[in-house]
C-alpha positions as CSV (number, residue, x, y, z in Angstrom):
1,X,28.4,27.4,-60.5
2,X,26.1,24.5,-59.6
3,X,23.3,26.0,-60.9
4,X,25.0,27.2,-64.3
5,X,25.9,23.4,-65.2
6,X,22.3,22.1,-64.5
7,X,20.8,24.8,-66.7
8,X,23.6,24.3,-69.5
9,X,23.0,20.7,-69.6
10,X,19.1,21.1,-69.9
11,X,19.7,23.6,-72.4
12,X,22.1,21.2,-74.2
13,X,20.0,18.1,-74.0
14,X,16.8,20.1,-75.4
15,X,18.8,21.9,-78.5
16,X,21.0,18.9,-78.9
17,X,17.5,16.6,-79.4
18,X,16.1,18.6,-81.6
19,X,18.7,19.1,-83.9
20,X,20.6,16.0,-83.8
21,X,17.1,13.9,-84.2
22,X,16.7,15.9,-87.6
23,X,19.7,13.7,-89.1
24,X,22.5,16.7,-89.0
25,X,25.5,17.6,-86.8
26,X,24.8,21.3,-87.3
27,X,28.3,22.1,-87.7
28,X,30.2,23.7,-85.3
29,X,28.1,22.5,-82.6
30,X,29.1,19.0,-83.0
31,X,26.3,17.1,-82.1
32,X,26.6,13.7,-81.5
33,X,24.6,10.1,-80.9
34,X,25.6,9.2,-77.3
35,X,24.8,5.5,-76.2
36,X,24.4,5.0,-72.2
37,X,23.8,1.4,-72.0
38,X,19.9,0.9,-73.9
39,X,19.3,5.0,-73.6
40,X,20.2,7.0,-76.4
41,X,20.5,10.7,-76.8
42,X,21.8,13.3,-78.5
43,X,24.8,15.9,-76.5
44,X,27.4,18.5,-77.5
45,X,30.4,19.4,-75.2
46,X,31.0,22.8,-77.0
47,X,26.9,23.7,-76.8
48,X,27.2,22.3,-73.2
49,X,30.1,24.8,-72.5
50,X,28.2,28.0,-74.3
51,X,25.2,27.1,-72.2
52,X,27.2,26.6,-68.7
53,X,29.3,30.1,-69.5
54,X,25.8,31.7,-70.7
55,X,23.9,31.0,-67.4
56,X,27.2,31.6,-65.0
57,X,27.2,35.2,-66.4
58,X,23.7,36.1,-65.9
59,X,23.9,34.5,-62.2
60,X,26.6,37.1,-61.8
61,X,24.4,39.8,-63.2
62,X,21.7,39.0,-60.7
63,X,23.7,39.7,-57.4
């Protein structure tokens, strides 16, 4: 499960920065400007989540 939630939040980050530094929200992904003290980024829970459940089913499929 570890593993799953690393990969879903690099997946996140990446897809999250390239649509969110176009200007848009992309909809049902909800992407959002996220302030951590002078750092800011773009993030998504619900891409987050679809990445996390993505990679924690293929990890099954591999044993």
């Amino acid at each position: 499960m570890i593993k799953s939630v690393v990969f879903g939040a690099i997946v996140s980050a990446v897809i999250a920065v390239v649509i969110g530094s176009q200007g848009t929200s992309a909809g049902p992904l909800a992407i959002q400007l996220v302030s951590l003290g002078d750092v800011r980024m773009f993030w998504s829970w619900p891409l987050f989540l679809s990445g996390t459940g993505l990679f924690f089913a293929l990890s099954l499929l591999q044993r």
